[in-house]
GUTINU-436599 format. One record per residue: residue number from 1; y, x, z of N, C-alpha, C in turn; residue in one letter. Coordinates in steps of 0.05 Angstrom, whole numbers, plus 5000, padded with zeros to 4 digits. Each point is the difference from the previous one (the first is absolute). Example, Ala and Ser with C-alpha at 12.3 -4.5 7.8 and 13.67 -1.06 7.14 Angstrom:
2
{i = 1	n_yy = 4886	n_xx = 5264	n_zz = 5156	ca_yy = 5024	ca_xx = 4982	ca_zz = 5000	c_yy = 5024	c_xx = 5018	c_zz = 5000	aa = A}
{i = 2	n_yy = 5021	n_xx = 4993	n_zz = 4986	ca_yy = 5024	ca_xx = 5016	ca_zz = 5001	c_yy = 5022	c_xx = 4985	c_zz = 5014	aa = S}
REM end
This chain:
98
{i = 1	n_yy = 5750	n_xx = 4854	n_zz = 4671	ca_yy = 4977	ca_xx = 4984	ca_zz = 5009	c_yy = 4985	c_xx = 4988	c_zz = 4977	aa = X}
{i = 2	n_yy = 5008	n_xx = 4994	n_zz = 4973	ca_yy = 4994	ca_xx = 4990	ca_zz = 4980	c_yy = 4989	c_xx = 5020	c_zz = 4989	aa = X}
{i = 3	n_yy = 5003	n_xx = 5022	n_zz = 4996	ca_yy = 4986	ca_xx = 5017	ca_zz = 4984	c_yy = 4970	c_xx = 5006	c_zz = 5019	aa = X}
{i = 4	n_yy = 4999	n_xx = 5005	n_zz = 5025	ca_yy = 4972	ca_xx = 4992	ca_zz = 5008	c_yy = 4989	c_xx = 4989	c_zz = 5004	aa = X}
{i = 5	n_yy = 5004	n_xx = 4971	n_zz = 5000	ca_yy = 4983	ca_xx = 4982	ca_zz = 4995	c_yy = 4985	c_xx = 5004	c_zz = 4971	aa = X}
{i = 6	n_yy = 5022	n_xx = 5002	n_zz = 4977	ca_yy = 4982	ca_xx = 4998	ca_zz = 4973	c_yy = 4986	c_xx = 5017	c_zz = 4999	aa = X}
{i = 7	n_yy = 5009	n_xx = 5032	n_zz = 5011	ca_yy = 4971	ca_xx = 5026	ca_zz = 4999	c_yy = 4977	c_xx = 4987	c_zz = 5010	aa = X}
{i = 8	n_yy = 5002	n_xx = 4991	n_zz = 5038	ca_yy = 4972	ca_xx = 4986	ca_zz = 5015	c_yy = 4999	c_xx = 4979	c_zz = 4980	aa = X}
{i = 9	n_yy = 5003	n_xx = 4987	n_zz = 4981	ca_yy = 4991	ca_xx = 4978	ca_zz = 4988	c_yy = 4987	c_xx = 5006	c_zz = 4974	aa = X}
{i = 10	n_yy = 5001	n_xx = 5025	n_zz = 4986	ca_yy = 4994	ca_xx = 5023	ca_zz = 4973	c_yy = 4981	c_xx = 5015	c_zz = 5010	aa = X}
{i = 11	n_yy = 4981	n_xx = 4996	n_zz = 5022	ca_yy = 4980	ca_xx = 5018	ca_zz = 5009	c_yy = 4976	c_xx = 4985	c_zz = 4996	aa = X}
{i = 12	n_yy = 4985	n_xx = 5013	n_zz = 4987	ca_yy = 4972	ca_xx = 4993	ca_zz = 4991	c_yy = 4975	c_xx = 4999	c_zz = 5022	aa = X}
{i = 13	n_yy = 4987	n_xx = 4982	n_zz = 5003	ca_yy = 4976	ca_xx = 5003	ca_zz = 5019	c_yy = 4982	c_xx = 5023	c_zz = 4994	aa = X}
{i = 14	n_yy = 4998	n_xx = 5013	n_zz = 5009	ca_yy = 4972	ca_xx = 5028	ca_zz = 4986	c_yy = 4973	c_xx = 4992	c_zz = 5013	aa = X}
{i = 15	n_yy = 4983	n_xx = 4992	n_zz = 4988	ca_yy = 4968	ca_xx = 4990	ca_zz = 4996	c_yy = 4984	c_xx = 5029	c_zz = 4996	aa = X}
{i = 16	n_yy = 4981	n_xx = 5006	n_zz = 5017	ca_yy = 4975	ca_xx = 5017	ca_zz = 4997	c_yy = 4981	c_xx = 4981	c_zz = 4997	aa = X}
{i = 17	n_yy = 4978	n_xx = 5018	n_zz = 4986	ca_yy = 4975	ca_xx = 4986	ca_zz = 4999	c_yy = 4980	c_xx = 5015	c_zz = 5004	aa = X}
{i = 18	n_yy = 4982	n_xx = 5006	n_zz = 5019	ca_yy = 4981	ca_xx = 5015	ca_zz = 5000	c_yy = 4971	c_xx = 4998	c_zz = 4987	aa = X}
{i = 19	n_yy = 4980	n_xx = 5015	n_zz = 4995	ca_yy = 4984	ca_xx = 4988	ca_zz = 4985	c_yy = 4975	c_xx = 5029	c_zz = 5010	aa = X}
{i = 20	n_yy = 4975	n_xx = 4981	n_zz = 5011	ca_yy = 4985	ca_xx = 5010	ca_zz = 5009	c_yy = 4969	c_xx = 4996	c_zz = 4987	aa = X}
{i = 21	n_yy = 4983	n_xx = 5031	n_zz = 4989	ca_yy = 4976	ca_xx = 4985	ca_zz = 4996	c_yy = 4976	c_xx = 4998	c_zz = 5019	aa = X}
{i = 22	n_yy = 5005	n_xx = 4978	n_zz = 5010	ca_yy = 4982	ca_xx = 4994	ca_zz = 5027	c_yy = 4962	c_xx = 5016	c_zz = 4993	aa = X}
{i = 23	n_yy = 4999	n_xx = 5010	n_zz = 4978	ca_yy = 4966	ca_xx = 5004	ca_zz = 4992	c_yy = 5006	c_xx = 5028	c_zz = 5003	aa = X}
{i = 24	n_yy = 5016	n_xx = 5017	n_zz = 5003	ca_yy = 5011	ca_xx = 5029	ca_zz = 5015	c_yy = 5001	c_xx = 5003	c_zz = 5024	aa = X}
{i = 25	n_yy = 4983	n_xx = 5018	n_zz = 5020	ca_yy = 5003	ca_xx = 5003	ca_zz = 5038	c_yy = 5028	c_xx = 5007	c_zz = 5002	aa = X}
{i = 26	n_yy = 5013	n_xx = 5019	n_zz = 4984	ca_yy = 5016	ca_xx = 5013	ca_zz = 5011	c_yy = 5024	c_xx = 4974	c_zz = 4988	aa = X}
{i = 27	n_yy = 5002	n_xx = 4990	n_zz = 4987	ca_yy = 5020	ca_xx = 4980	ca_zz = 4990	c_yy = 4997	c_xx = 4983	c_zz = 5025	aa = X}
{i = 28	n_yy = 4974	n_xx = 4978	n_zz = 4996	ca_yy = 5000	ca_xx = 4987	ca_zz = 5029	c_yy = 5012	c_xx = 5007	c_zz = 5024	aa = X}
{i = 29	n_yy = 4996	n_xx = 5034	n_zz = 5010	ca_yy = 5016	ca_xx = 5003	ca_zz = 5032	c_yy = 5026	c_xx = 4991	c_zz = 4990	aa = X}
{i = 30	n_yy = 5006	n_xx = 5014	n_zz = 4978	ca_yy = 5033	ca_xx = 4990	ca_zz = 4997	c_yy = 5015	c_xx = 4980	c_zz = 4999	aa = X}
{i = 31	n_yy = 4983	n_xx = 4975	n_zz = 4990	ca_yy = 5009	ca_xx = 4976	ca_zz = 5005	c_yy = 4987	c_xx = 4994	c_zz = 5022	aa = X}
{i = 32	n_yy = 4989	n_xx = 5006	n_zz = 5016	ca_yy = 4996	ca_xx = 4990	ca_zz = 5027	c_yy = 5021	c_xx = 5010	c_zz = 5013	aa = X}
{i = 33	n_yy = 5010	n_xx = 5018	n_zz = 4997	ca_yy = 5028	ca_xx = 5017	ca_zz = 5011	c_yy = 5023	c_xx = 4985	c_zz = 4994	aa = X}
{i = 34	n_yy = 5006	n_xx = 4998	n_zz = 4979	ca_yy = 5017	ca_xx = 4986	ca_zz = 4993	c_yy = 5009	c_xx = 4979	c_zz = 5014	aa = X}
{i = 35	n_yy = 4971	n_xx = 4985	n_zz = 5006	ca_yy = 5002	ca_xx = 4965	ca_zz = 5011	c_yy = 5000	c_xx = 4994	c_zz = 5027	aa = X}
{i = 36	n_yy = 4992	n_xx = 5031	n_zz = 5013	ca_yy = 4998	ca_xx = 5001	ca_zz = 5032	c_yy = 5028	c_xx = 5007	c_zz = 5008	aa = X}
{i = 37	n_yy = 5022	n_xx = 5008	n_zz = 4978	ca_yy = 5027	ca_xx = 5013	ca_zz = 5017	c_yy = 5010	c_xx = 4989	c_zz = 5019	aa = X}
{i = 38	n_yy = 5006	n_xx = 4973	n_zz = 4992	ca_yy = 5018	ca_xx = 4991	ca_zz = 5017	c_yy = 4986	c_xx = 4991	c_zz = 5031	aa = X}
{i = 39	n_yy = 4977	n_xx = 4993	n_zz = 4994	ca_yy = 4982	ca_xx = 5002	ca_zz = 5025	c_yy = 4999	c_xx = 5027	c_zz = 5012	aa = X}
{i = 40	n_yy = 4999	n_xx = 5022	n_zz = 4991	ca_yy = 5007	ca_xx = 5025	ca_zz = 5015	c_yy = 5018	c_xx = 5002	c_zz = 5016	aa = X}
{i = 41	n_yy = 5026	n_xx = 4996	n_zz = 4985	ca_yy = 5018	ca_xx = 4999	ca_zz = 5012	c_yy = 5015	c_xx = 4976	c_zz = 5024	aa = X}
{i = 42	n_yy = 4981	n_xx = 4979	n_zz = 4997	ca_yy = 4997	ca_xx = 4982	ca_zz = 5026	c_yy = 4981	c_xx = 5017	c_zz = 5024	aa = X}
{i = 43	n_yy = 4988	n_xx = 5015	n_zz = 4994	ca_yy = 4981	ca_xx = 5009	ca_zz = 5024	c_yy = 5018	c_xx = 5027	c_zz = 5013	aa = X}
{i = 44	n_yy = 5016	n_xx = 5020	n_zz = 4979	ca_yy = 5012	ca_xx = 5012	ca_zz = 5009	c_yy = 5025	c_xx = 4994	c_zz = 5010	aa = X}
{i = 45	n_yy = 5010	n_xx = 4970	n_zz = 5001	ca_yy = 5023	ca_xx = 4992	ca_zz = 5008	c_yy = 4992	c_xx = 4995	c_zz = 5026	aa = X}
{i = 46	n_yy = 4987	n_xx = 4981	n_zz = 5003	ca_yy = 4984	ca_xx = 4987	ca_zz = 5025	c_yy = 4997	c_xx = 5026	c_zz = 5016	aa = X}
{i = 47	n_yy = 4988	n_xx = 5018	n_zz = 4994	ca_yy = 4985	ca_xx = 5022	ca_zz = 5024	c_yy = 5026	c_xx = 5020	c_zz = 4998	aa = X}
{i = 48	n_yy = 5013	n_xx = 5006	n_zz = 4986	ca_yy = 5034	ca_xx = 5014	ca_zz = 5007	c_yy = 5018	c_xx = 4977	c_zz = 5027	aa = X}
{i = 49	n_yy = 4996	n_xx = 4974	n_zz = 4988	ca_yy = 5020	ca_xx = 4987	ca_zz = 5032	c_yy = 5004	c_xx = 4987	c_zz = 5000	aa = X}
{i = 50	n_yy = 4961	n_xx = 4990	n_zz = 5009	ca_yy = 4994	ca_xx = 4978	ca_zz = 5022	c_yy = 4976	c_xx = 5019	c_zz = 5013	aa = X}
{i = 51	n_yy = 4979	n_xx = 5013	n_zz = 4990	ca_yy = 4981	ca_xx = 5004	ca_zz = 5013	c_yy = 5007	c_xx = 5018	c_zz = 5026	aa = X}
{i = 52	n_yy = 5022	n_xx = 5025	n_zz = 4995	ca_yy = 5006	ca_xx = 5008	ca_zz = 5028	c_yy = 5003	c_xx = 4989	c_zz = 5010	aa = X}
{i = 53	n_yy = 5016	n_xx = 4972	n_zz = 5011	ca_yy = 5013	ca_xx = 4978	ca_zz = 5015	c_yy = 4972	c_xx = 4993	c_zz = 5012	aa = X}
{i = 54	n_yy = 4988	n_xx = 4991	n_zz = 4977	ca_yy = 4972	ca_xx = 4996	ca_zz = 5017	c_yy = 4994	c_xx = 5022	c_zz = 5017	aa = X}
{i = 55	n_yy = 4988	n_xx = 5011	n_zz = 4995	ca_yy = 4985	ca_xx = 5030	ca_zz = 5009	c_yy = 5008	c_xx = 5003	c_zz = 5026	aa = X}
{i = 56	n_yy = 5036	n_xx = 4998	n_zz = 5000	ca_yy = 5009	ca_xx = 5009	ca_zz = 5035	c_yy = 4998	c_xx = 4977	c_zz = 5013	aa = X}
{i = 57	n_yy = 5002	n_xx = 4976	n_zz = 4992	ca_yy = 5005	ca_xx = 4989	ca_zz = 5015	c_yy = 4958	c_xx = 4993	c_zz = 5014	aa = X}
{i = 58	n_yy = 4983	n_xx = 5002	n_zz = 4985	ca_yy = 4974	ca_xx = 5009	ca_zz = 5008	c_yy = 4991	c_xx = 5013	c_zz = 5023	aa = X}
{i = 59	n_yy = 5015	n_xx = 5027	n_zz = 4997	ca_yy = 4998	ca_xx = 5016	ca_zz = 5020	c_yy = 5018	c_xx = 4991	c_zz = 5026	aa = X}
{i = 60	n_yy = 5019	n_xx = 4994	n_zz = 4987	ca_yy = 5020	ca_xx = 4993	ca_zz = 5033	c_yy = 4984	c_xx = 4987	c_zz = 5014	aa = X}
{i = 61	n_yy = 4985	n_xx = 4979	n_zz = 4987	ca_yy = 4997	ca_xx = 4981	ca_zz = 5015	c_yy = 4962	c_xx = 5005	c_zz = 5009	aa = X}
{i = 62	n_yy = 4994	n_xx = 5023	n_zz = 4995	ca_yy = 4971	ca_xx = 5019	ca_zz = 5009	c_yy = 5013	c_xx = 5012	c_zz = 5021	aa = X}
{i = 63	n_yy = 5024	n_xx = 5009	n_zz = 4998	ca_yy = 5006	ca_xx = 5027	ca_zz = 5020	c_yy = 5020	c_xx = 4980	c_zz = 5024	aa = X}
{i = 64	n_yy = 5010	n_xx = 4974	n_zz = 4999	ca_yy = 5008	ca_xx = 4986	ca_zz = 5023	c_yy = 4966	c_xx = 4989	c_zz = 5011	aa = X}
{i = 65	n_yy = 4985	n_xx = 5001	n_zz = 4989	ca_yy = 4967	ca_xx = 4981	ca_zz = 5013	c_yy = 4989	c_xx = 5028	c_zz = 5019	aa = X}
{i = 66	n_yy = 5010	n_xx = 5016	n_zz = 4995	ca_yy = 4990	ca_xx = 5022	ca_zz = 5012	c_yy = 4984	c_xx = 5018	c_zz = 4976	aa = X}
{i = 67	n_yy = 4992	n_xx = 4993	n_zz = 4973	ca_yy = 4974	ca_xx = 5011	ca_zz = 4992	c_yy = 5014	c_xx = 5028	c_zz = 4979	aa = X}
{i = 68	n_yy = 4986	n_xx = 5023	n_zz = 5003	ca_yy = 5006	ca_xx = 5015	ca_zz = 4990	c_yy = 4998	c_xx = 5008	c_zz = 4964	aa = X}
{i = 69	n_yy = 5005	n_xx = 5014	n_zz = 4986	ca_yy = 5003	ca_xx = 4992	ca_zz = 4968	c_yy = 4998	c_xx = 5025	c_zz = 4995	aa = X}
{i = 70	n_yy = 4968	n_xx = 5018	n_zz = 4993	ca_yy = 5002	ca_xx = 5021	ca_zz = 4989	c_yy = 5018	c_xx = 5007	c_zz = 4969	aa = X}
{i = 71	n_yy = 5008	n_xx = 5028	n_zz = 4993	ca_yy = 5011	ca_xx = 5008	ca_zz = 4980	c_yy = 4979	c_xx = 4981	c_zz = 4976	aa = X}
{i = 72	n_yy = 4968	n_xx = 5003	n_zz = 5004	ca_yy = 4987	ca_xx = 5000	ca_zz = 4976	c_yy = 4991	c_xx = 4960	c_zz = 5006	aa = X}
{i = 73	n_yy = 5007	n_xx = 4989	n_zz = 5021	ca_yy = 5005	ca_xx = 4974	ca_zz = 4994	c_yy = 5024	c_xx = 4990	c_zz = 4983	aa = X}
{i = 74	n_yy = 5015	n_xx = 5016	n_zz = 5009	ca_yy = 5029	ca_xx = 4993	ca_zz = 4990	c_yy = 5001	c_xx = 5007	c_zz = 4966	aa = X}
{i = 75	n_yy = 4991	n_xx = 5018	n_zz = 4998	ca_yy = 5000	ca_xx = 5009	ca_zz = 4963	c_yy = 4976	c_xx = 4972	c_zz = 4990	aa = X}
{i = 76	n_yy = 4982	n_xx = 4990	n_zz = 5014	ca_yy = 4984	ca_xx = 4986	ca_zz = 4993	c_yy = 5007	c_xx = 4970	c_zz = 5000	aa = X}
{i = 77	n_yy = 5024	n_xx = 5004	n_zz = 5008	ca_yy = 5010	ca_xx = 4971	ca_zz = 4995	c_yy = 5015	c_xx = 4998	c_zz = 4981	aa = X}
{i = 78	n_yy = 5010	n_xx = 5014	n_zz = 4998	ca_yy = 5026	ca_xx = 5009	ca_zz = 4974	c_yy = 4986	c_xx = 4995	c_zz = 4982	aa = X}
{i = 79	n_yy = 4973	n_xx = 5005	n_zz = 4988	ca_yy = 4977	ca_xx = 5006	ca_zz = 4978	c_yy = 4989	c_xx = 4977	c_zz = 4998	aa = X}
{i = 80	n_yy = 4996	n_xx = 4987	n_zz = 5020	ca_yy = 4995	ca_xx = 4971	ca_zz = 5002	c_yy = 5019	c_xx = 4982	c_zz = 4988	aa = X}
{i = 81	n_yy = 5021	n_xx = 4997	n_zz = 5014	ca_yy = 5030	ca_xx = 4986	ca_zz = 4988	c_yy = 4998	c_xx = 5005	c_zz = 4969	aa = X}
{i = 82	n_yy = 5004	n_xx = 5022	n_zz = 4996	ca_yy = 5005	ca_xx = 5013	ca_zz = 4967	c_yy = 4976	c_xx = 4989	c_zz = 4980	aa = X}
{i = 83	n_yy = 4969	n_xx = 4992	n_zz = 5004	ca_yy = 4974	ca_xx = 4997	ca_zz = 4991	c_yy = 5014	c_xx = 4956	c_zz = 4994	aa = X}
{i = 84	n_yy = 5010	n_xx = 4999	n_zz = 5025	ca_yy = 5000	ca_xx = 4968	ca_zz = 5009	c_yy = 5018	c_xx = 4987	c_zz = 4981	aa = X}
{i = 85	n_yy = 5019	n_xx = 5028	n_zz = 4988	ca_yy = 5027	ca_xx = 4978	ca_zz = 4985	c_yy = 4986	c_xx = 5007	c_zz = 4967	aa = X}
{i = 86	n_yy = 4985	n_xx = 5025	n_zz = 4999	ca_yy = 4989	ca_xx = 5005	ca_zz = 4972	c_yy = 4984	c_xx = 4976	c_zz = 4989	aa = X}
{i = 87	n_yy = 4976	n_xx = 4994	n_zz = 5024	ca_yy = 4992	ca_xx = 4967	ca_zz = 4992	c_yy = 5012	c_xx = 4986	c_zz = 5007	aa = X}
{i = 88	n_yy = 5018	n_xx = 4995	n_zz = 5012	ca_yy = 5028	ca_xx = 4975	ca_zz = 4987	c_yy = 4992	c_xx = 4990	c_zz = 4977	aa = X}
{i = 89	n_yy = 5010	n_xx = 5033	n_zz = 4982	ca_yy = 5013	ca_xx = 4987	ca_zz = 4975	c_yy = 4993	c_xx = 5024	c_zz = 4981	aa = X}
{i = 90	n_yy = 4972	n_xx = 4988	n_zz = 5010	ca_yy = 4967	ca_xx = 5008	ca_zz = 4984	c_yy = 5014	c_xx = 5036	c_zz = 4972	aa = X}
{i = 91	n_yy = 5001	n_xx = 5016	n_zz = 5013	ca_yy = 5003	ca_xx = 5025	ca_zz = 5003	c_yy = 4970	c_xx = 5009	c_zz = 5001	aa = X}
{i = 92	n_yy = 4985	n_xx = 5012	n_zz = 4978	ca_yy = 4973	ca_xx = 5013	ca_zz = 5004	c_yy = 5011	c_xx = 5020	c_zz = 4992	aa = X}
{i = 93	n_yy = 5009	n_xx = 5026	n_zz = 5014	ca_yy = 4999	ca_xx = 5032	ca_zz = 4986	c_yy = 4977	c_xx = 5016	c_zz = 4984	aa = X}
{i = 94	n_yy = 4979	n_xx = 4984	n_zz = 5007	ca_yy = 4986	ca_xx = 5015	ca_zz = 4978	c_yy = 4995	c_xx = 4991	c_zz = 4970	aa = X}
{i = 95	n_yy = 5007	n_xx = 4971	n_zz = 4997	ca_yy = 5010	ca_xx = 4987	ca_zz = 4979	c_yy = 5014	c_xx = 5023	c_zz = 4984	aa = X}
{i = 96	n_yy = 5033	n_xx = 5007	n_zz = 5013	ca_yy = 5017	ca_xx = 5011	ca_zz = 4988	c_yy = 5004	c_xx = 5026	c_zz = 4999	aa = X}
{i = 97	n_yy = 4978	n_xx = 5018	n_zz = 5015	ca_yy = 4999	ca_xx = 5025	ca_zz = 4992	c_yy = 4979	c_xx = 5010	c_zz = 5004	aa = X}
{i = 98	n_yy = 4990	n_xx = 5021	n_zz = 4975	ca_yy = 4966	ca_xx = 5012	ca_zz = 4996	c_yy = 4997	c_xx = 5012	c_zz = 5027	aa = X}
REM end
């Protein structure tokens, strides 16, 4: 047990540094990329599992009122949901790709 503690205690922090020249288009998307990740990956978390949850329970509760839910309403809500969490957490795709 002593000998791993001193290894986990002999491990160095590793530091990146990125370095962007914002007066370059194509440098700019990249640090806009860069800075949007983790916000990406909140929108793709969110709409992987919660937005289905939403979604059915939408319709259940269309299809117990009586009201019917075409295929191309239903894709249009999904698109909706997906647009709704991107401005969350201010996601512009055309920012991040030509």
């Amino acid at each position: 047990m002593k000998r791993i503690n001193k290894i986990s205690r002999q491990r160095k922090k590793h530091k990146g540094t990125l370095e962007f020249d914002l007066t370059d288009a194509d440098a700019k998307q990249a640090f806009m990329r860069a800075i949007k990740s983790l916000d990406m990956a909140f929108v793709l978390f969110e709409f992987a599992h919660n937005t289905k949850k939403q979604i059915e329970q939408n319709f259940e509760y269309n299809e117990s009122g009586g009201v019917f839910i075409s295929n191309y309403q239903a894709l249009d809500k999904v698109f909706e949901e997906f647009n709704e969490l991107m401005d969350k957490h201010n996601i512009n795709l055309e920012e991040l790709i030509n």
